[in-house]
C-alpha positions in Angstrom: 105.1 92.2 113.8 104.2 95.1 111.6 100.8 94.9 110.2 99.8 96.5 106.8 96.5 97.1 105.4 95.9 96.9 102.0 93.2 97.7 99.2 92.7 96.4 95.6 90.8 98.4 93.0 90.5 97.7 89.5 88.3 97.0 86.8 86.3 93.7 86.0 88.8 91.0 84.8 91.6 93.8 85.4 93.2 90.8 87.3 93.0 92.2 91.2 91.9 88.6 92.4 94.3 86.7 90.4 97.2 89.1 91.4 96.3 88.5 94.9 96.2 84.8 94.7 99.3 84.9 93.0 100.8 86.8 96.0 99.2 83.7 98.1 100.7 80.9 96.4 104.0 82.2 95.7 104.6 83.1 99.7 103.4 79.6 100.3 100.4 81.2 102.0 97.8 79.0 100.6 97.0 75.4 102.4 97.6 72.0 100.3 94.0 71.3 100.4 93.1 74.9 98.8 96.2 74.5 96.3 94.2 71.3 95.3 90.9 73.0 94.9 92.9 75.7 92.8 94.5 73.1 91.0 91.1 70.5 90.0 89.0 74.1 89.2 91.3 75.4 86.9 91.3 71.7 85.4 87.4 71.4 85.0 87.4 74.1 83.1 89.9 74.1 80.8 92.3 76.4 81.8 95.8 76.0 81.5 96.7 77.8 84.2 95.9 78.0 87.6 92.8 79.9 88.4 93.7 81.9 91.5 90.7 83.6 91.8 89.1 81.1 93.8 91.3 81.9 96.4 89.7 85.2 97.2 86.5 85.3 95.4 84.4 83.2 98.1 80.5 84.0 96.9 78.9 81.2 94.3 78.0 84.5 92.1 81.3 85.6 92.2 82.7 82.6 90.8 80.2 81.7 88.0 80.6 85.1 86.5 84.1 85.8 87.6 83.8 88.9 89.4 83.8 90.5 92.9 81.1 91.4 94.3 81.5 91.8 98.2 84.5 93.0 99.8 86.9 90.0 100.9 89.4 90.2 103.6 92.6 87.7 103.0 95.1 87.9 105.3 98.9 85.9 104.7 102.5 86.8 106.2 105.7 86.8 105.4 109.2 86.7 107.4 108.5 90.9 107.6 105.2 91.6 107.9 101.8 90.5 108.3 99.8 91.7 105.9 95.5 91.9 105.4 94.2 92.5 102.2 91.0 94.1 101.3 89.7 92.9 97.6 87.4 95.0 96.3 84.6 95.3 93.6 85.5 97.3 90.5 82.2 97.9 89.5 80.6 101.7 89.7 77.3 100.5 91.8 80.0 98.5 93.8 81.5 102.1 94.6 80.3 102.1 98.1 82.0 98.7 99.0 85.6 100.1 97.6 84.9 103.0 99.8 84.5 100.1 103.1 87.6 98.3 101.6 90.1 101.4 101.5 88.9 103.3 104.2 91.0 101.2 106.5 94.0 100.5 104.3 97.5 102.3 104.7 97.9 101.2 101.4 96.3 101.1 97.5 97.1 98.8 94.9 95.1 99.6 91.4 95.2 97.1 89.0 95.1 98.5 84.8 95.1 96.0 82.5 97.9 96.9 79.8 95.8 96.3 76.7 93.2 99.2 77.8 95.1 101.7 79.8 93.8 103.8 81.8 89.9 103.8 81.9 86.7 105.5 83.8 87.3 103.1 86.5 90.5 104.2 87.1 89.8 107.5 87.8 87.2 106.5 90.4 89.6 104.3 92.0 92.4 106.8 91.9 89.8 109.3 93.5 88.4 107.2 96.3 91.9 107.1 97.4 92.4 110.7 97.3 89.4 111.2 99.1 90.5 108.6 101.8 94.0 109.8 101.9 95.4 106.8 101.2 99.3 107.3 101.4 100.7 104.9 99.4 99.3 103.8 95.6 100.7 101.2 93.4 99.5 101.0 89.8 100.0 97.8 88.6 100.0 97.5 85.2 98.8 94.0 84.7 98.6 91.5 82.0 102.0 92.1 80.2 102.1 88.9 78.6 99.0 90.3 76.1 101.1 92.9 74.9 103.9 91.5 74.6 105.7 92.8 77.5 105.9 96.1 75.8 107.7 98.6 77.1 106.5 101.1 75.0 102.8 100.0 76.4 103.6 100.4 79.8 105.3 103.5 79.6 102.0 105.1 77.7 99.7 104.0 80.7 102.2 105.3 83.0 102.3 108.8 81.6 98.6 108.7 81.5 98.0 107.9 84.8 100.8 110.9 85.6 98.5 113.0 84.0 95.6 112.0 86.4 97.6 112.2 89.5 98.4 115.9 88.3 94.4 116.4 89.4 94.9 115.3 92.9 95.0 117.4 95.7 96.6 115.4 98.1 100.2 116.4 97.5 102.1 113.7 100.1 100.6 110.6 98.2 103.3 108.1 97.0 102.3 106.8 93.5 104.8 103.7 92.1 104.1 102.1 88.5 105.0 98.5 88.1 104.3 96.3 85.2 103.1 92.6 86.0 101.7 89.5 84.6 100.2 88.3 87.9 98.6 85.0 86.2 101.9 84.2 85.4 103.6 85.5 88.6 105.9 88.2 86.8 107.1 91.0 88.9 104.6 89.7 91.8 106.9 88.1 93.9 109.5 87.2 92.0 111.0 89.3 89.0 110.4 88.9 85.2 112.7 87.5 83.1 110.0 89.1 79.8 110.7 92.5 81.3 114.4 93.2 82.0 113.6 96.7 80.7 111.6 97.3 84.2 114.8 97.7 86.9 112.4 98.2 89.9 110.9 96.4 92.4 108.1 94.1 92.8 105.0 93.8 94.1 106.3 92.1 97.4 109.6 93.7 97.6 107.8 97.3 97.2 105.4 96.2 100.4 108.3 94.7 102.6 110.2 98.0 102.0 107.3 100.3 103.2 108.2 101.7 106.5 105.5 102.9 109.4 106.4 106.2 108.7 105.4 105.9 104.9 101.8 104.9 105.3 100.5 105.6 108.6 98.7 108.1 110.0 100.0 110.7 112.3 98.1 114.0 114.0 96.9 115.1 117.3 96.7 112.3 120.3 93.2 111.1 120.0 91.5 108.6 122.8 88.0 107.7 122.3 87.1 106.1 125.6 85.0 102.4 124.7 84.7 101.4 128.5 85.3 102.4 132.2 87.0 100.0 134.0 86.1 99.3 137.7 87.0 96.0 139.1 85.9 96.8 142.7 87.9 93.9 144.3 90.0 93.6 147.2 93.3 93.9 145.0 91.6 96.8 142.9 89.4 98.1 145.3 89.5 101.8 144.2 90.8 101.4 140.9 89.3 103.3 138.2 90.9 103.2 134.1 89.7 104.3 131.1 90.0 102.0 128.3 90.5 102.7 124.6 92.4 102.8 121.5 94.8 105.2 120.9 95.0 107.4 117.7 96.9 110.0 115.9 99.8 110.6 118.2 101.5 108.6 121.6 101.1 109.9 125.1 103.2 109.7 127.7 102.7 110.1 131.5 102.7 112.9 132.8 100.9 114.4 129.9 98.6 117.1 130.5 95.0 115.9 129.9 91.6 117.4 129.1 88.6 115.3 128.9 85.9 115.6 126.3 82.8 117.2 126.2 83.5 118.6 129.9 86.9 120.2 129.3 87.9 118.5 132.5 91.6 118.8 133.2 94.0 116.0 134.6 97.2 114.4 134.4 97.9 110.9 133.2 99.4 109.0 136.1 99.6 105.2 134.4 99.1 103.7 131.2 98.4 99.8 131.3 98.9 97.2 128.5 97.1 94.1 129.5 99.1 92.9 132.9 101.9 95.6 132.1 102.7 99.4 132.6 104.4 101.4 130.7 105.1 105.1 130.8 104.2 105.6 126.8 102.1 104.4 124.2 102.3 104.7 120.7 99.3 105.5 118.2 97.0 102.3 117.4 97.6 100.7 121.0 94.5 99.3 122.5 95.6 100.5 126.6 94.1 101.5 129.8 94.9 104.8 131.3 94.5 106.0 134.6 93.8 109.8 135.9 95.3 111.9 138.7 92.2 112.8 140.1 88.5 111.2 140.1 86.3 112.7 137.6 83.3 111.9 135.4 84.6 109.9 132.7 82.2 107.8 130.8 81.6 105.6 126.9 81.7 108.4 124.5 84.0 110.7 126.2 87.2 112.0 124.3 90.9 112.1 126.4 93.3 115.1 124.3 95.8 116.7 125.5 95.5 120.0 126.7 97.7 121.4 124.2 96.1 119.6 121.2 92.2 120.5 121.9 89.9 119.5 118.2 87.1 121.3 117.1 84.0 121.3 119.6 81.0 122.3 117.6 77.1 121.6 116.9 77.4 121.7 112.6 79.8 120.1 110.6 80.3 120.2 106.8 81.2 116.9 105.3 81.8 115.0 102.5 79.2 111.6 102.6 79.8 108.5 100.5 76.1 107.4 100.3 75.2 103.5 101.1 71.3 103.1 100.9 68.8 102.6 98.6 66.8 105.1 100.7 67.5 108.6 99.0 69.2 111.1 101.3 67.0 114.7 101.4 67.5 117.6 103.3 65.9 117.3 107.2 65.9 113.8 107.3 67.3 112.2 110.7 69.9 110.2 111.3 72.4 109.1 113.7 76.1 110.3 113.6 78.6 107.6 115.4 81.8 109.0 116.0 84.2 107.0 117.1 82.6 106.1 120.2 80.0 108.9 120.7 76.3 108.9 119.3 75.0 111.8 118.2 71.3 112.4 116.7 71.6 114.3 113.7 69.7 116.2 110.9 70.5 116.9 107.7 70.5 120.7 107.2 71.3 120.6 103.4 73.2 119.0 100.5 74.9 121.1 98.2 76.2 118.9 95.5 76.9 115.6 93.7 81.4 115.1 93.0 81.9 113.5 90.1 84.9 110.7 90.7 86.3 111.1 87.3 87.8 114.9 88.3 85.2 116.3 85.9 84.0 118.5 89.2 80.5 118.9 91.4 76.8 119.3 90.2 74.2 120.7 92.1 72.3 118.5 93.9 69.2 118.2 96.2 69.5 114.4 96.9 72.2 111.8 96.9 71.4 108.5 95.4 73.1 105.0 96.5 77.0 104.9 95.7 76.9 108.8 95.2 79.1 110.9 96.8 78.4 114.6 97.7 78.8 117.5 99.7 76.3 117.9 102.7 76.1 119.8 105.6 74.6 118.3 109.3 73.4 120.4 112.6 73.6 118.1 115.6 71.9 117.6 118.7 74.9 118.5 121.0 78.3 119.1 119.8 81.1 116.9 118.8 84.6 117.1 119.4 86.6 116.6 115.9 89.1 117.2 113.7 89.0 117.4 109.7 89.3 114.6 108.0 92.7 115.4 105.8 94.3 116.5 109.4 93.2 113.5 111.4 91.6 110.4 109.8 91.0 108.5 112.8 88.6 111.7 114.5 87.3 113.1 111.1 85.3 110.5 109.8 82.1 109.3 111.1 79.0 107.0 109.8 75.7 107.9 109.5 72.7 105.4 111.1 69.3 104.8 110.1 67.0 105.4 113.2 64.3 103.6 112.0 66.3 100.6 110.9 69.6 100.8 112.7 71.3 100.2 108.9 74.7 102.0 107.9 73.5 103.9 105.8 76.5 106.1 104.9 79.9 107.3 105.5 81.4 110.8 106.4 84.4 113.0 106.4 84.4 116.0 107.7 86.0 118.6 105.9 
């Protein structure tokens, strides 16, 4: 079954846990004994109606001040798809955690809330995404029933939000608008019956409808190689496989290979999918391949095609989303992981600070937690990559703390 990945962002109270609690309970996702807990929460204090929050906010923090905080992974499934669901923090010194959530999602939904419009927030949601390349947005313009399920409201917020995606440089982004009461379950799963104006789809109906080729990434073949695999029995005596996860692109057998950092050249001869062969596999595959002739292949290395080789170089310039409360300066050290290769690394210089409200870049000799800047890194020995906006998968990287081994920050390389 097809999974999709799929980020929240909004502002405090904007409704994003409520909306995705809503989703929960009305695909009968949620368990009798957490409808219950829903159900005697919302009772104690005095609401009347359900509280779905507590179905996603899990932290004692989050639920006495009714916020997110951490990032929370929900996962639920329906007769299409599967779906995981990353609920992020809408607050600006949460910034780095909406960066974790999105940067694996196919898939944005931003929550407004119809009796503010579009705000600040907004346009550092809308620019995370950009910067992620996030194919597919859905502003959902939440809490309806305040406003009286205006339609006049909705389209305001909806031109405005036009004019913001006028500032995006990322041209193949699918933006939808949908208006929603999500405490009440309007246009979430099930359509309104307050907003017969609104002839499109909802919430659940746009995500069932979204097709592989709408939201995932294609480029070059990429495999990263996590493992060599060497059995050494009698059955397997002289066996030798490489094992990985496909990115980017399929390959076949009978491709024309070249191994990375040696530029060795070979020839796939089998790909194996647990106990089975098969003579292609598609992008995101976790597989084993095998080589037509024994060479030195080891954690780290990168299997391209021949045809398709990245860049191969010892300085990269990137953007980084910054994670620690350690400052990052010019000719401090870190680490650079790269898909599965380590490379020591310093930092050669940072040229600026980018706003995330479109307002542009400031110079800059530091960047401060939750900033995000321009900065360029020499390291140790080359890497093999692509840029980020042609390759997600082999243009992003995260930067290490050598002293501490903390994630200090995240890359993409421009």
């Amino acid at each position: 079954m097809e999974v999709l990945k799929i980020a929240t962002a909004g502002s405090v109270d904007d409704g994003k846990s409520t909306l995705i609690g809503r989703l929960l309970y009305d695909t009968k996702s949620l368990t009798t004994d957490k409808i219950e807990a829903i159900e005697k929460s919302s009772k104690q204090k005095g609401y009347d109606y359900l509280d779905f929050s507590l179905a996603t906010d899990g932290l004692v923090a989050e639920r006495e001040q009714g916020i997110t905080i951490d990032v929370a992974h929900i996962y639920f499934s329906t007769a299409k798809k599967s779906y995981i669901i990353a609920d992020t923090p809408g607050h600006v010194e949460y910034t780095r955690n909406m960066v974790t959530g999105a940067s694996t999602s196919q898939v944005s939904i931003i929550l407004i809330d119809a009796r503010k419009g579009v705000i600040e927030q907004t346009y550092r949601h809308f620019f995370i995404n950009n910067l992620l390349r996030v194919k597919e947005v859905i502003v959902a313009i939440n809490k309806m029933d305040l406003v009286d399920y205006s339609e006049e409201v909705f389209n305001k917020i909806k031109a405005d939000f036009q004019a913001l995606n006028a500032k995006s440089t990322f041209k193949e982004q699918n933006v939808s608008y949908i208006p929603l009461s999500a405490i009440n379950g309007g246009n979430v799963v099930d359509k309104s019956e307050n907003m017969k104006w609104y002839d499109g789809q909802t919430v659940l109906e746009h995500l069932e409808g979204l097709h592989s080729s709408d939201v995932f990434e294609t480029g070059k073949a990429r495999f990263p190689v996590q493992t060599v695999i060497r059995p050494k029995t009698e059955e397997y005596h002289d066996f030798r496989g490489y094992a990985g996860k496909l990115y980017g692109n399929s390959i076949k057998v009978g491709d024309a290979v070249t191994v990375l950092p040696s530029l060795t050249e070979s020839k796939v001869t089998k790909i194996h999918f647990f106990d089975k062969t098969f003579d292609e596999a598609a992008a995101g595959s976790s597989i084993t391949i095998e080589l037509e002739n024994d060479i030195n292949v080891t954690r780290g290395d990168m299997i391209v095609k021949s045809s398709e080789l990245p860049k191969i170089e010892k300085e990269i310039s990137t953007t980084i989303c910054w994670m620690d409360s350690k400052k990052l300066v010019a000719g401090t050290k870190y680490i650079v992981q790269h898909n599965t290769n380590s490379v020591l690394a310093k930092i050669e210089a940072i040229k600026n600070t980018i706003a995330t409200d479109y307002s542009g870049t400031t110079e800059a000799s530091q960047l401060a937690i939750n900033e995000i800047g321009e900065v360029s890194i020499k390291l140790s020995k080359p890497l093999y990559f692509d840029a980020y906006n042609d390759n997600k998968s082999n243009g992003a990287f995260i930067l290490i703390d050598t002293a501490t081994n903390t994630t200090a920050g995240v890359g993409f390389i421009r």
